[in-house]
C-alpha positions in Angstrom: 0.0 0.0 0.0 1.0 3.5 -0.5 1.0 4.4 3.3 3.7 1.4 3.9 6.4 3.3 2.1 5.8 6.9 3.2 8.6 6.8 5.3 11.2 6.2 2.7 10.8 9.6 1.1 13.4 11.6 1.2 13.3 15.3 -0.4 16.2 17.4 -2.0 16.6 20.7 -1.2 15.4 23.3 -3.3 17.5 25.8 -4.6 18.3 29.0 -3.1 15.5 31.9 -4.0 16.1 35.3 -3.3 11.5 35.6 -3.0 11.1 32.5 -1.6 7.5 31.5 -1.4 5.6 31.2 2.1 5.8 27.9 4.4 2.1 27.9 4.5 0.4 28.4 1.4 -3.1 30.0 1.0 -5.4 27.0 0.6 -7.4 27.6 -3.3 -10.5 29.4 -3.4 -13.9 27.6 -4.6 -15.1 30.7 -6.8 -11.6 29.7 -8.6 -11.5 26.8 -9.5 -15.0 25.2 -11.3 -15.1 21.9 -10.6 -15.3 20.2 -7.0 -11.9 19.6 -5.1 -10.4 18.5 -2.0 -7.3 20.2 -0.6 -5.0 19.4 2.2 -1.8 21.2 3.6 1.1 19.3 4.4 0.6 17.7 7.6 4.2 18.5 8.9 3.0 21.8 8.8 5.6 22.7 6.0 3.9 23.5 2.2 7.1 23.1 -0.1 5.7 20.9 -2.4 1.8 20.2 -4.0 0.8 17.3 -5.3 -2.6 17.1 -7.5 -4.4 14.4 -8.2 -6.5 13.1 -11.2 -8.7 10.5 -11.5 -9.9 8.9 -14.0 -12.7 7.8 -15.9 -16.0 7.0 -14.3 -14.8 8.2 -11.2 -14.7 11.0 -8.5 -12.2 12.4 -6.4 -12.8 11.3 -3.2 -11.2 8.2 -3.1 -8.1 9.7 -4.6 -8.4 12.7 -1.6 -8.0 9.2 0.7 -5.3 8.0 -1.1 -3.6 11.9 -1.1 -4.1 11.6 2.9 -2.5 8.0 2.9 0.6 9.2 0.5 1.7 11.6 3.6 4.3 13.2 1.6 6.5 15.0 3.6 6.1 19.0 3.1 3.5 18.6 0.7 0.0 19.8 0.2 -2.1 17.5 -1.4 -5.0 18.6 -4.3 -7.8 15.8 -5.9 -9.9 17.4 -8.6 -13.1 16.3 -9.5 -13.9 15.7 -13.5 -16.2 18.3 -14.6 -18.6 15.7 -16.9 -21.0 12.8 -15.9 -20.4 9.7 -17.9 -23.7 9.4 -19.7 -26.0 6.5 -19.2 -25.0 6.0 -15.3 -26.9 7.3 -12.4 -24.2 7.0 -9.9 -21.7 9.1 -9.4 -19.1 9.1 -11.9 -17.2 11.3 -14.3 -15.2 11.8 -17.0 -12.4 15.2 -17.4 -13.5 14.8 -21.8 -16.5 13.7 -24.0 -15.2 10.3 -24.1 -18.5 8.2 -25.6 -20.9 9.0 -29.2 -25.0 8.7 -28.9 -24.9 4.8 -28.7 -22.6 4.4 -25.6 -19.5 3.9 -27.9 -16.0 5.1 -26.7 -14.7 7.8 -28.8 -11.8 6.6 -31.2 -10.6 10.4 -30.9 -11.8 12.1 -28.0 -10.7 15.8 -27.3 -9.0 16.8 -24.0 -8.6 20.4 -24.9 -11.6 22.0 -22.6 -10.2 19.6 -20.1 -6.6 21.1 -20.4 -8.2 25.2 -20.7 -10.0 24.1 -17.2 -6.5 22.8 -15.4 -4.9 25.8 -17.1 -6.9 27.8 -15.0 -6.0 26.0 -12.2 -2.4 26.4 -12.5 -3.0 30.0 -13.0 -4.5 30.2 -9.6 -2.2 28.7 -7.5 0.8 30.3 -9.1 -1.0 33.5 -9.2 -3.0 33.3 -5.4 -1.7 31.0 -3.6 2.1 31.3 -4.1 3.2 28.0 -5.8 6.2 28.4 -8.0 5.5 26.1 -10.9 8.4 24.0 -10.3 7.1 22.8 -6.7 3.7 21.5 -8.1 3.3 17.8 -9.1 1.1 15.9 -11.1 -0.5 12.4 -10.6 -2.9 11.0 -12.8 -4.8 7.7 -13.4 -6.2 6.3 -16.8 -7.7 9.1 -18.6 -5.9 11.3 -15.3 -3.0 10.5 -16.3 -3.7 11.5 -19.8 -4.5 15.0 -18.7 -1.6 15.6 -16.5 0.9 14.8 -19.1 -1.1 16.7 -21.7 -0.9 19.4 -19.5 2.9 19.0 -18.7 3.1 19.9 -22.6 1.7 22.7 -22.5 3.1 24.6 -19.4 6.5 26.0 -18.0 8.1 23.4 -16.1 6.7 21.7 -13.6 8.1 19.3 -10.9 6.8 16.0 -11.5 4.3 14.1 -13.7 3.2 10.2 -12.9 1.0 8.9 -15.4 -0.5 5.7 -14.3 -2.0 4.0 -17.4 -2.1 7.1 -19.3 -1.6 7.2 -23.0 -1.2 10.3 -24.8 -4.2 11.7 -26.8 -1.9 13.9 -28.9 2.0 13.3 -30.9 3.8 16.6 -29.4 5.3 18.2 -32.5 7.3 21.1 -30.3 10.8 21.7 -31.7 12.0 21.3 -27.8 10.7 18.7 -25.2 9.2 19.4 -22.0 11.9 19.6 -19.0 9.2 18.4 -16.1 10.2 15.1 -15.0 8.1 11.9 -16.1 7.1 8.4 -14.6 5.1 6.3 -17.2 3.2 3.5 -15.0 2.0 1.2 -17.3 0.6 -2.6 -17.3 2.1 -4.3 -20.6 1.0 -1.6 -23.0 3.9 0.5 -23.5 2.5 1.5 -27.4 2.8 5.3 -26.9 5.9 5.8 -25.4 7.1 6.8 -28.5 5.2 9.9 -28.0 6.5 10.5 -24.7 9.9 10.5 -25.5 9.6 12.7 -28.2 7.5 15.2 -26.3 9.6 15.0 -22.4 12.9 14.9 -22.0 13.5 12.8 -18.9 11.2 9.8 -19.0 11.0 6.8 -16.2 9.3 3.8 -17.3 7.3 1.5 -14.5 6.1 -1.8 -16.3 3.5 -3.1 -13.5 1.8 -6.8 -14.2 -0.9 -7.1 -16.8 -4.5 -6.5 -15.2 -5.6 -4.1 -12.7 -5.7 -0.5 -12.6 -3.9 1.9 -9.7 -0.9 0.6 -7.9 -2.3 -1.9 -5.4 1.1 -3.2 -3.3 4.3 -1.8 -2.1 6.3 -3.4 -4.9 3.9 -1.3 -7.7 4.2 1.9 -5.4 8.0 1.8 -4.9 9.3 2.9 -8.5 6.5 5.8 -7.8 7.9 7.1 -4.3 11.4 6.6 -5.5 10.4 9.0 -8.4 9.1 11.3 -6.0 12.0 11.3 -3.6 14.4 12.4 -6.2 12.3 15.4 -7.2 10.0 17.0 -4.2 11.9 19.6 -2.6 12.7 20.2 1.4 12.7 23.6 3.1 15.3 23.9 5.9 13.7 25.0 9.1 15.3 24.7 12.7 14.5 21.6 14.8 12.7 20.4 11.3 14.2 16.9 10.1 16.5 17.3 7.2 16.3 13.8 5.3 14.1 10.9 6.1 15.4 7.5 6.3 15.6 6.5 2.9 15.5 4.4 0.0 18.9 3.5 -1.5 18.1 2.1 -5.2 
């Protein structure tokens, strides 16, 4: 489970910044961002890092707000977005971040993430803008058509400080003249057909092959690669009588 390896993370230090931001970050505002959410500060008390979450289709995002409050990253403030579509021809509560079926119940062959990407867009904006996150502290984890987005995303904005992508393909074949700098962890289950695309649209790419079958991580050995990732790249801020480095992982 995620929770069993919380205490391996260990964070680097950031670098030195002349306007750093503040230790505790004002939480985001409701009339900001459109969809529902569930935020979290850091539980050591220290916001250095943000982590947001996306789910992904036919789902909601309060069970990843239970698995944000499991993570327990260490200084980092934890964000699950809800999708802001109903899947059509359910009752229950489920949703989907793009049009992702035709009139007869069909998934689309080519869906379009782009109102998706405008909404998250505005996200960003606000929490760079109001709630003093530099860009390079946030980090992105995605599931399914989650992880989609939060690459997609990664495209498309100054560098950010992570993206995991858990089953994630991407939607479009990145034709930049320069690849993306934010660092990228490809979680994937024996279909590895569009990392092509990745590498030609990130420059630093980690590849997790999990078995075939399932969905999200579901055991320490599937959620290892993921908080190794995240060790090398959330950042720490020095306080006195604050730990410096958690006992950590050594591979």
């Amino acid at each position: 489970m995620a929770h069993d390896t919380e205490k391996e993370i260990h964070l680097r230090e950031p670098p030195q910044d002349s306007n750093p931001s503040p230790k505790v970050k004002p939480p985001p505002q409701n009339e900001k961002i459109p969809v529902p959410f569930f935020y979290a500060p850091s539980d050591d008390g220290t916001d250095e890092n943000l982590l947001i979450l996306l789910h992904g289709l036919g789902d909601t995002h309060m069970p990843f707000s239970k698995l944000a409050r499991q993570l327990r990253l260490p200084q980092t403030a934890v964000l699950a977005l809800r999708a802001p579509e109903q899947v059509p021809f359910l009752y229950e509560e489920s949703y989907m971040w793009f049009p992702s079926f035709d009139g007869l119940g069909e998934l689309l062959a080519h869906p379009d993430p782009t109102p998706a990407l405008e909404l998250l867009d505005r996200v960003v904006a606000h929490l760079t803008a109001d709630c003093a996150w530099p860009a390079p502290r946030i980090h992105l984890f995605g599931f399914a058509q989650g992880g989609t987005l939060a690459a997609e995303l990664a495209l498309r904005q100054p560098p950010l400080g992570s993206v995991v992508s858990v089953c994630g393909p991407l939607l479009s074949y990145p034709t930049r003249p320069t690849r993306s700098a934010t660092p990228l962890l490809i979680a994937h289950r024996g279909d590895a057909g569009s990392l092509a695309a990745f590498k030609k649209g990130f420059e630093s790419i980690v590849e997790h092959a999990m078995p075939v079958g399932g969905g999200m991580p579901a055991s320490k050995p599937e959620w290892e690669p993921i908080m190794r990732f995240w060790s090398q790249r959330l950042s720490r801020r020095r306080a006195e009588g604050m730990y410096e480095v958690m006992s950590g992982m050594t591979g």
